[in-house]
Z-matrix of the N, CA and C atoms (Angstrom, degrees):
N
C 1 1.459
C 2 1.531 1 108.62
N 3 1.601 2 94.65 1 117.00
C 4 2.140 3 89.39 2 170.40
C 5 1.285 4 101.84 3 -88.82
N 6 1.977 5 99.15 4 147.08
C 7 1.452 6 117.30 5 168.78
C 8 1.432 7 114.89 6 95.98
N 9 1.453 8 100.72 7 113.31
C 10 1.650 9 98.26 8 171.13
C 11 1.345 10 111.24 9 -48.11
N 12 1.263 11 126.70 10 -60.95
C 13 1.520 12 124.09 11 -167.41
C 14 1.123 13 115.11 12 -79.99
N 15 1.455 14 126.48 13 129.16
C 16 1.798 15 137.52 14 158.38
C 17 1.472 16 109.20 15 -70.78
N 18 1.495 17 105.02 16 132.78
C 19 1.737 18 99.80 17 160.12
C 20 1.663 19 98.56 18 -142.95
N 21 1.285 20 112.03 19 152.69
C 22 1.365 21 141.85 20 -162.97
C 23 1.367 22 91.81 21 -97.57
N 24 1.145 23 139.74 22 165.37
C 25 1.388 24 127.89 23 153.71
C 26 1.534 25 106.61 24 -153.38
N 27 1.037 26 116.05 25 98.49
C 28 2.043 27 129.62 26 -178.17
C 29 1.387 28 108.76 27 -51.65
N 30 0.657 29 134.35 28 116.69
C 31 1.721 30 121.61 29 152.32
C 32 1.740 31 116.19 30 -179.92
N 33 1.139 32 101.09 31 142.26
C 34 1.620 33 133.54 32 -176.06
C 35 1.480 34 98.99 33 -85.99
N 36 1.337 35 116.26 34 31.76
C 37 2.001 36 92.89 35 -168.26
C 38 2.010 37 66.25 36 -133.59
N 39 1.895 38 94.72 37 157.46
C 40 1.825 39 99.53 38 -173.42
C 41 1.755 40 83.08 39 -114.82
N 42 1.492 41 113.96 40 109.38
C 43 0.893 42 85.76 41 -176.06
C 44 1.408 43 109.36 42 -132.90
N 45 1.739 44 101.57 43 50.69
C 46 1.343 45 131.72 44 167.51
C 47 1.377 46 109.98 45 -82.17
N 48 1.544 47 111.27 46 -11.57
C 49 1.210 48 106.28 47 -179.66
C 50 2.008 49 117.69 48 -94.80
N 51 1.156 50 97.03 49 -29.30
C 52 1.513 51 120.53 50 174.49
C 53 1.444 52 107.11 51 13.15
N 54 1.504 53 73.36 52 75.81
C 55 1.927 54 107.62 53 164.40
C 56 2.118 55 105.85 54 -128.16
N 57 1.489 56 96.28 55 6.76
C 58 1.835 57 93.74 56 173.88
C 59 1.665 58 105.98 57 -141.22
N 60 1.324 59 98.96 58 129.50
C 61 1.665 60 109.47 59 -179.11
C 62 1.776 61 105.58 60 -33.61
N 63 1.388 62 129.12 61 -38.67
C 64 1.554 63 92.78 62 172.36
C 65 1.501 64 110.99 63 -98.48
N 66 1.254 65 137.54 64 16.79
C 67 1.617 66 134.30 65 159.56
C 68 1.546 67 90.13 66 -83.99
N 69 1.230 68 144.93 67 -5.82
C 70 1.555 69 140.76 68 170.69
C 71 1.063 70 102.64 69 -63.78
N 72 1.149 71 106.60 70 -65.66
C 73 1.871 72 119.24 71 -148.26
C 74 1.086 73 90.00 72 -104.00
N 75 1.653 74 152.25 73 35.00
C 76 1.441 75 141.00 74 150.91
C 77 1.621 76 87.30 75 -95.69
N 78 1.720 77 108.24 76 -55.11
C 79 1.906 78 100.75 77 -170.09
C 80 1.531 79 122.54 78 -78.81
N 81 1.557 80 109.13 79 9.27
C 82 1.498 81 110.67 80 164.60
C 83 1.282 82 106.81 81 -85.13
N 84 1.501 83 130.98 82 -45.47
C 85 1.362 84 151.24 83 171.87
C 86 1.586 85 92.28 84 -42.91
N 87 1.487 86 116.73 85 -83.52
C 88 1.622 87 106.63 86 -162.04
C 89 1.579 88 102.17 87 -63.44
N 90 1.320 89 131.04 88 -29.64
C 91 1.872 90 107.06 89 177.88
C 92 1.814 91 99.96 90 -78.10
N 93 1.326 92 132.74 91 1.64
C 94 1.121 93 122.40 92 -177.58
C 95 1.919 94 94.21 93 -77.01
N 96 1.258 95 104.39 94 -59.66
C 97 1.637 96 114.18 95 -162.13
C 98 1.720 97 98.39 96 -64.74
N 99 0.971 98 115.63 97 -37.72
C 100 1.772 99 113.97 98 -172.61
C 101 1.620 100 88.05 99 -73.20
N 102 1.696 101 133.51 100 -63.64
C 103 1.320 102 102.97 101 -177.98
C 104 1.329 103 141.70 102 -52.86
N 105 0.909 104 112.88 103 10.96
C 106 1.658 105 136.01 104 -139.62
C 107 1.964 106 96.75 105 -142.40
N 108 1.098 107 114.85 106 28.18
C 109 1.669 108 120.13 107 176.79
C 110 1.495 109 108.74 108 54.78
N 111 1.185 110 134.11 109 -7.34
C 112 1.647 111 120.05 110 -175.04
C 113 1.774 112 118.02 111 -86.51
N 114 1.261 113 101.33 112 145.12
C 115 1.802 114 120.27 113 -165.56
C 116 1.338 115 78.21 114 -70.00
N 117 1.657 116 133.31 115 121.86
C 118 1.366 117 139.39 116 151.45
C 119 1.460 118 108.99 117 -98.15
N 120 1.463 119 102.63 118 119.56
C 121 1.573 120 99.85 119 153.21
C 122 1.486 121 114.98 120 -127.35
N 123 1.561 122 114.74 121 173.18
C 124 1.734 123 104.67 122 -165.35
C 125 1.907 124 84.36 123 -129.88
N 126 1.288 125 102.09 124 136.53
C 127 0.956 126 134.65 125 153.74
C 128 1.841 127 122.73 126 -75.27
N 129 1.283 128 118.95 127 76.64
C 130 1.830 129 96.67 128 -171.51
C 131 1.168 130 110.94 129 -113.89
N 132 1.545 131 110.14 130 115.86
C 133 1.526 132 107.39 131 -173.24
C 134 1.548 133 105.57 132 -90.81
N 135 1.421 134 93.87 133 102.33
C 136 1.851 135 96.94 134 -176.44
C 137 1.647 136 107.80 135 179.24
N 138 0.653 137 154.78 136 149.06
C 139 1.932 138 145.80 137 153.84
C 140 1.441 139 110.93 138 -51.67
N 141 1.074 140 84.52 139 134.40
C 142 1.677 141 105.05 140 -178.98
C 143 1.664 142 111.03 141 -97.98
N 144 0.925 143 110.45 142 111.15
C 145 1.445 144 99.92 143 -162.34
C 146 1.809 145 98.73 144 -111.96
N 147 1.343 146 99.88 145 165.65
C 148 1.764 147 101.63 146 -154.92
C 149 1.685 148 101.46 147 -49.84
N 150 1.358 149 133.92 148 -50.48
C 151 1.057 150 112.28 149 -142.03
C 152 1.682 151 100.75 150 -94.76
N 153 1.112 152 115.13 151 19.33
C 154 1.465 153 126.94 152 164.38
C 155 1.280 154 119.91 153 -89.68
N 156 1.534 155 98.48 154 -36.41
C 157 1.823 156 113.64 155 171.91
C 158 1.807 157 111.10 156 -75.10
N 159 1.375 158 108.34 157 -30.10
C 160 1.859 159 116.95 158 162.69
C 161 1.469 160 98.05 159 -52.14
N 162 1.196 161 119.48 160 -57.13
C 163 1.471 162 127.04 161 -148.38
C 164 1.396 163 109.89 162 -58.86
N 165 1.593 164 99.84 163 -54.53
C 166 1.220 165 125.93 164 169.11
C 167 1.388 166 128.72 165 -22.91
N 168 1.346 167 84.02 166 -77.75
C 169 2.238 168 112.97 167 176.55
C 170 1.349 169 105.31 168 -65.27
N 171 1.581 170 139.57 169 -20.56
C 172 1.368 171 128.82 170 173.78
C 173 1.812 172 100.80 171 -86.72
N 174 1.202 173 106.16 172 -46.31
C 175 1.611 174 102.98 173 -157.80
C 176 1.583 175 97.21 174 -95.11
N 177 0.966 176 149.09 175 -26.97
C 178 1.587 177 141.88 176 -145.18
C 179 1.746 178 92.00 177 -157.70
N 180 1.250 179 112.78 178 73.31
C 181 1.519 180 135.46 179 176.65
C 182 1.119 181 109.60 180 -90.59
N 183 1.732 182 119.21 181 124.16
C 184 1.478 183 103.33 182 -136.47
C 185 1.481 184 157.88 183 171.80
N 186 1.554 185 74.83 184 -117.17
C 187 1.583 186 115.71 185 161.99
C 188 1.307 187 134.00 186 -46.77
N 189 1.347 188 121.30 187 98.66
C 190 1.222 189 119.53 188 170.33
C 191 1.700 190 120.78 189 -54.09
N 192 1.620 191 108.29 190 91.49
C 193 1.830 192 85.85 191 175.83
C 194 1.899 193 80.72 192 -106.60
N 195 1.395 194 93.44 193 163.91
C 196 1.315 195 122.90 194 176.40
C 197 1.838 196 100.07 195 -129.64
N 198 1.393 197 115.04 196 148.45
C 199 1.619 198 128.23 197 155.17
C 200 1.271 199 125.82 198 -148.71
N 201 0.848 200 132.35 199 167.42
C 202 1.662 201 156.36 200 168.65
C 203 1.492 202 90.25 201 -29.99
């Protein structure tokens, strides 16, 4: 596990896609804390539908997302 610190991170917003001012500033936030040594995982309460999970595995390689 990298990073002393764990953070959880809740949210219903996809913002792997970050094409809307708050999918911006959710994926500046999570590449802020991952550059920055902390264990990120995402909590997304929503369906993940395939081409979010593409999005995912190319750009945010990784990433713990978790869902419903």
């Amino acid at each position: 596990m990298q990073g002393r610190y764990r953070v959880l991170l809740v949210t219903d917003t996809r913002f792997w896609y970050e094409s809307q001012g708050s999918q911006r500033r959710i994926a500046a936030l999570c590449r802020a804390l991952r550059d920055n040594g902390f264990c990120l995982e995402i909590f997304f309460n929503g369906r993940l539908r395939p081409e979010g999970q593409a999005l995912l595995n190319t750009h945010w390689k990784g990433l713990k997302v978790h869902t419903l």
